[in-house]
C-alpha positions as CSV (number, residue, x, y, z in Angstrom):
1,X,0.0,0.0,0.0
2,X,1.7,3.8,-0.8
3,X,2.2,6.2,1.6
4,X,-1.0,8.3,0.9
5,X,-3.1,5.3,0.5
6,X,-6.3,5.1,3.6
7,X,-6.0,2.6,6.1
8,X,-8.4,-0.5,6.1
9,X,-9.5,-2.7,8.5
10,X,-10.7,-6.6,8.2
11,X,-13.0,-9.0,10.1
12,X,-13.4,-12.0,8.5
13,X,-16.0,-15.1,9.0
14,X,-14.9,-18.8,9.6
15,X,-12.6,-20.4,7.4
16,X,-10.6,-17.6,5.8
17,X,-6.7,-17.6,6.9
18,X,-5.0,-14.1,6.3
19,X,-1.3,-14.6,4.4
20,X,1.8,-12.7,5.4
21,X,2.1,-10.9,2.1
22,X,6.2,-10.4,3.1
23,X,6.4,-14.3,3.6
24,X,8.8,-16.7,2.1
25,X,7.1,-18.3,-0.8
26,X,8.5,-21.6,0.6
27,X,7.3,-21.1,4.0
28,X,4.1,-20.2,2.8
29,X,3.6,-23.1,1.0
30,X,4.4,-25.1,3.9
31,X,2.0,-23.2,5.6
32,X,-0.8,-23.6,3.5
33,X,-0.1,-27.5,2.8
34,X,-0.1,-27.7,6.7
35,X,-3.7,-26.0,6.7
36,X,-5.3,-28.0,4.1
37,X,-3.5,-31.2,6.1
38,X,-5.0,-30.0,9.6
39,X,-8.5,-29.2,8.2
40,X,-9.0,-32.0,5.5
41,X,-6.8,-34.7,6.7
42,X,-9.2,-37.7,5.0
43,X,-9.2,-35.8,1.7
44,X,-7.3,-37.7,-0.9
45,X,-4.1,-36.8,-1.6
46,X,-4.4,-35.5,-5.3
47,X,-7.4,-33.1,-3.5
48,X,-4.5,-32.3,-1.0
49,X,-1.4,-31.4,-3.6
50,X,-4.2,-29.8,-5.9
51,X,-5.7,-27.2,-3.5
52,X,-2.1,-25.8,-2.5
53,X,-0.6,-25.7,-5.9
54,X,-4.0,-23.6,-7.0
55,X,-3.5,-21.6,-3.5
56,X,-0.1,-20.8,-4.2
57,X,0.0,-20.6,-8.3
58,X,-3.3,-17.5,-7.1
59,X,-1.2,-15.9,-4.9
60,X,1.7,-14.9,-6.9
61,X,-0.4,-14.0,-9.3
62,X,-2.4,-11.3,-6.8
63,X,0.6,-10.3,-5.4
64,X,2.0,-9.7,-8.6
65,X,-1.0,-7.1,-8.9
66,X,-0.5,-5.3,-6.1
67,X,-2.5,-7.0,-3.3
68,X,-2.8,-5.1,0.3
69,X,-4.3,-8.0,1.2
70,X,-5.0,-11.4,0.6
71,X,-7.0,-14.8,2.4
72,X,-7.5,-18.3,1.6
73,X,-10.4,-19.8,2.3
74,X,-10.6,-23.9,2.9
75,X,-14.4,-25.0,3.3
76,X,-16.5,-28.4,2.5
77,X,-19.6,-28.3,0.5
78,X,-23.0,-29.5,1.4
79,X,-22.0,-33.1,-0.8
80,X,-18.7,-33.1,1.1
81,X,-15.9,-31.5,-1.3
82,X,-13.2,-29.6,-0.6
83,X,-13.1,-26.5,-2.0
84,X,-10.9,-23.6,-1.9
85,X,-11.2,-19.7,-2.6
86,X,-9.1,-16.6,-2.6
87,X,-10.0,-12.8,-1.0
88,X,-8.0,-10.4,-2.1
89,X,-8.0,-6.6,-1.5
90,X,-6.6,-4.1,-3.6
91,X,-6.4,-0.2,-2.9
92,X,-6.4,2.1,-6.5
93,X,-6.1,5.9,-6.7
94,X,-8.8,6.8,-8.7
95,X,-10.9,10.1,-9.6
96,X,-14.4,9.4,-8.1
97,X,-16.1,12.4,-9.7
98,X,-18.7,14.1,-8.3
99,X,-20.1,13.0,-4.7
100,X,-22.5,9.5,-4.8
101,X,-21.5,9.4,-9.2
102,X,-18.8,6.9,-8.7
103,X,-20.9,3.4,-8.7
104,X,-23.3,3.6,-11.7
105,X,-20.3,5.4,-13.7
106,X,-18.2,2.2,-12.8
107,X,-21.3,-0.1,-13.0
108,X,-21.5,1.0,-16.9
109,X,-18.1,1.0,-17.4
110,X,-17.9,-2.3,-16.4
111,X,-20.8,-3.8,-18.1
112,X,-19.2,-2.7,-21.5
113,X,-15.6,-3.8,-21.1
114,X,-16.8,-7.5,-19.9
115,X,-20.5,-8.2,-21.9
116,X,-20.3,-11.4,-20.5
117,X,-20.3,-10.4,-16.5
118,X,-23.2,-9.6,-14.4
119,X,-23.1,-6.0,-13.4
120,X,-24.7,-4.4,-10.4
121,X,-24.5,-1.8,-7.9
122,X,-25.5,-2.7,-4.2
123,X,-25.9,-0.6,-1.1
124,X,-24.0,-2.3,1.5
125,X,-23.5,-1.9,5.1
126,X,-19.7,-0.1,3.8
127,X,-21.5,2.0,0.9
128,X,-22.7,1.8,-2.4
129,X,-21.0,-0.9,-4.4
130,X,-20.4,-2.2,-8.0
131,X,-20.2,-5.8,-8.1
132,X,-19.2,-7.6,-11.1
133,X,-19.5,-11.5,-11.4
134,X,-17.8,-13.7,-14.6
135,X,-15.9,-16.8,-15.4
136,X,-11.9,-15.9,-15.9
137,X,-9.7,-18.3,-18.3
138,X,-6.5,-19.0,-16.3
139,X,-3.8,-20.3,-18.2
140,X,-1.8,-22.9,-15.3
141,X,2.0,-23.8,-16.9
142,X,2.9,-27.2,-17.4
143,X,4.7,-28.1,-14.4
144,X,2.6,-27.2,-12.4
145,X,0.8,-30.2,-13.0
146,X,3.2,-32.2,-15.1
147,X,1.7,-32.1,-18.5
148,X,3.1,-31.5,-21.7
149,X,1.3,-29.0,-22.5
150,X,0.0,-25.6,-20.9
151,X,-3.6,-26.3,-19.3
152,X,-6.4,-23.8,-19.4
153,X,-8.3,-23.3,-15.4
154,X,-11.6,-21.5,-15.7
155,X,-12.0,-19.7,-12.2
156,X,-15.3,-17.6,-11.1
157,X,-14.0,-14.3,-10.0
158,X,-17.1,-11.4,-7.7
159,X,-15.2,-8.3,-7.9
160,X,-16.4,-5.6,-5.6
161,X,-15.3,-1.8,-6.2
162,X,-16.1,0.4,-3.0
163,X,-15.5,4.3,-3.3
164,X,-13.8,5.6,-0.5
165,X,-15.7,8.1,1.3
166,X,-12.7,10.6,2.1
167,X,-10.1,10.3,0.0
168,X,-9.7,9.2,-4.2
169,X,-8.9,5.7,-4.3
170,X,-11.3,2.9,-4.8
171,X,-11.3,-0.5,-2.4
172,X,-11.3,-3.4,-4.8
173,X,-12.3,-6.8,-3.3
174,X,-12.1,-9.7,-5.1
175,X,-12.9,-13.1,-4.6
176,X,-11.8,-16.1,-6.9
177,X,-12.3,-20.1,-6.9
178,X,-12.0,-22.5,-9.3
179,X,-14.8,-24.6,-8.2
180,X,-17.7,-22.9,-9.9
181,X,-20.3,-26.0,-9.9
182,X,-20.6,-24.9,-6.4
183,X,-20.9,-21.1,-6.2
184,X,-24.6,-20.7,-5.1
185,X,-23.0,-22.1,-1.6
186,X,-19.8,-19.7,-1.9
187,X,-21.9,-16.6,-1.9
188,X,-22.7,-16.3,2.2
189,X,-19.2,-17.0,2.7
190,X,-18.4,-14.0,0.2
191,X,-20.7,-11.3,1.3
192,X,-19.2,-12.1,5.0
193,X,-16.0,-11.3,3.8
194,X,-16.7,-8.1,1.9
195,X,-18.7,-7.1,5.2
196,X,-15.7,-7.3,7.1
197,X,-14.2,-4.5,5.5
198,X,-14.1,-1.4,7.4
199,X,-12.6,2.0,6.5
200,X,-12.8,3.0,10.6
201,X,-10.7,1.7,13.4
202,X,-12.4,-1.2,15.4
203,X,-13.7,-0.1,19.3
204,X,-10.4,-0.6,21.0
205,X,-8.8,1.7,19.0
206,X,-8.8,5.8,20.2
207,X,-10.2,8.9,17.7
208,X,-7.0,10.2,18.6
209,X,-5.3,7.6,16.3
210,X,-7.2,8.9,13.5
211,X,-6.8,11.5,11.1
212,X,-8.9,15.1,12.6
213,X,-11.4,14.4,9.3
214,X,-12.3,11.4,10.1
215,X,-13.3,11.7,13.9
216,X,-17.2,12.5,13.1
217,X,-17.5,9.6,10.7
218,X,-15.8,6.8,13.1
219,X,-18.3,9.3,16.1
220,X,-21.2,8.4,13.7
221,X,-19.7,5.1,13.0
222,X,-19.4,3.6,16.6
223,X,-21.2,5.9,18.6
C-alpha cells in the first residue's frame, strides 16, 4: 500500500486464513499444505497437492497485482468436497467524480468492457458498491501439473469496487475459486468477507489515532 493510501481494517468469517504478504514463498507453501492437512486430513491426496498448488500458483499472481491483502479460504460443501477460494484486496487511486456518481459510472463502465459479466450496484453496510461477477480463463504452466502442454483453469471471479468516502482511491475486493459448480454455496461466505471490510478503526482503537477528518464519521460510526 503507498504512503497516501487510507488505512483498512478486516474481520473475517470462519474459514478464511490471512497470508503474510512479506512471507517466504517456501514457507508459505508449507504453511498452506499444513492448513489443508489439519483441516481435510481424509481428503485424498491428489485433492490435498491440488488445493495448495491452485492456493499458491493465485497468490503470486495477486501479489504480482499489487494486493494489500489477501486470504484463503478452505471449506466443504454440502456433498462433502473440498473446496478452496481466494479474497484479495486491492487499494487504486482513482478520480471518483462528483459525490455519490462513482458506482453507476463504474457499473457502466464495467458492463461494456466485460458483456459477458453480471453488473450491479448494491448498497451495502460499507456503501454503495459495484459488483461484477464472470468466469476468468487461467492459463496454469505445465509443471505445475506435469503435462506437456499448458492447461487452461476456468476460475469464477465477484469483484467488488467500493469508493472511499474521504479520500480518491477505490477499495477493490475480489474473490476467486475454481470450483464454480458450487458457487450458489460460496456466496454467504463472500458477502461475509466483503462485510468485514471497514474503513474505521475497530472499538479498542482511540479517535486520537485517526486523522482530525475522520473523527465525526468513526463518532457516527461507533457511537
Amino acid at each position: 500500500m503507498t504512503a497516501d493510501a487510507p488505512p483498512l481494517w478486516f474481520s473475517l468469517p470462519e474459514g478464511f486464513t490471512p497470508v503474510d504478504l512479506e512471507q517466504d514463498p517456501a514457507d508459505r507453501v508449507d504453511l498452506v499444505a499444513n492448513g489443508v492437512e489439519a483441516a481435510f486430513g481424509a481428503a485424498r491426496p491428489d485433492q490435498k497437492l491440488g488445493l495448495v498448488i491452485a492456493a499458491e500458483t493465485a497468490l503470486q499472481a495477486q501479489l504480482r497485482e499489487g494486493a494489500v491483502h489477501l486470504s484463503l479460504c478452505l471449506g466443504r460443501t454440502s456433498d462433502g468436497t473440498v473446496v478452496q477460494g481466494m479474497f484479495a484486496v486491492f487499494v487504486r487511486p482513482e478520480d471518483l467524480g462528483a459525490p455519490g456518481s462513482y458506482p453507476r459510472r463504474a457499473a457502466a463502465q464495467l458492463a461494456e468492457a466485460w458483456p459477458e459479466a453480471d453488473v450491479g450496484v448494491l448498497e451495502l453496510p460499507i456503501g454503495r458498491t459495484v459488483v461484477a461477477v464472470r468466469n476468468v480463463p487461467v492459463p496454469v504452466p505445465a509443471a505445475v501439473y506435469g503435462t506437456s502442454e499448458p492447461l487452461v483453469s476456468t476460475v469464477r471471479q465477484a469483484e467488488f469496487l467500493i469508493p472511499h468516502p474521504w479520500t480518491s482511491h477505490v477499495i477493490a475486493a475480489v474473490f476467486t475459486t475454481e470450483h464454480v459448480e458450487y458457487w450458489d454455496e460460496w456466496v454467504p461466505t463472500i458477502a461475509g468477507a466483503v462485510r468485514g471490510i471497514s474503513f474505521y478503526a475497530p472499538r479498542d482503537e482511540t479517535v486520537d489515532d485517526q486523522p482530525p477528518e475522520q473523527w465525526d464519521r468513526i463518532r457516527k460510526a461507533f457511537g
